[in-house]
N, C-alpha and C positions, 0 to 999 in steps of 0.2 A: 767610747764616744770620742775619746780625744783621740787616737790611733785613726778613726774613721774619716775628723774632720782633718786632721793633718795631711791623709793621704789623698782625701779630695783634692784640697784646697781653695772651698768655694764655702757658699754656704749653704747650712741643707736643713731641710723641713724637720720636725719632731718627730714626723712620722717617719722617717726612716728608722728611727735608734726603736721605733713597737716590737720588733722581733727580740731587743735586748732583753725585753721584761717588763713589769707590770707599769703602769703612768706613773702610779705613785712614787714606783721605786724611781723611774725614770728624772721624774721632777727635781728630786732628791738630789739624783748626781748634778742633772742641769744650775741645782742651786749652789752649790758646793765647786761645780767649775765659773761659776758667774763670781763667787763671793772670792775666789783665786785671781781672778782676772786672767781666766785662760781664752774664756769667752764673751761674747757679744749674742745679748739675743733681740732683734727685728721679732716686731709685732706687727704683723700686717691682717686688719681684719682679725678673724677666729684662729689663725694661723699664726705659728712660730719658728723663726727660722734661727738656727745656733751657725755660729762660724766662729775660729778659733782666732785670735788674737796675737798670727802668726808676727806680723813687726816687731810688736812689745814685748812678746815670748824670746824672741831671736838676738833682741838689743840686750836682754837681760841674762839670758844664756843661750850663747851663741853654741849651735851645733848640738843642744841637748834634744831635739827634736828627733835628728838623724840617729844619734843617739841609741835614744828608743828604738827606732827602729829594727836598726842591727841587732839588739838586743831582743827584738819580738819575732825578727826573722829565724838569728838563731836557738832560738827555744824549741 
């Protein structure tokens, strides 16, 4: 989920992450990156949109994004 919004860099609906696995389990992560402050979730209507907390992530570690990255490319 975070590898996803990172690499968007927008924000993006719930229903993108259904192919990851079940709501429930889903909700789960969504809550555990909300309770980090990785994320931001928008409520609009029945709808939920997550987007990553790309500023506040970057002011606080700078470059551990890219990071990742590198590290998931080379795996």
């Amino acid at each position: 989920i975070f590898l996803i919004l990172a690499k968007v860099g927008t924000e993006l609906s719930c229903s993108t992450f259904e192919p990851l696995g079940k709501k429930s389990n889903l909700s789960q992560h969504y809550r555990n990156l909300l309770r980090n402050e990785l994320i931001t979730i928008r409520r609009e209507g029945l709808h939920k949109y997550l987007s990553l907390r790309s500023k506040e992530f970057n002011r606080k570690f700078p470059k551990l994004i890219d990071t990742i990255f590198k590290i998931q490319v080379n795996a």
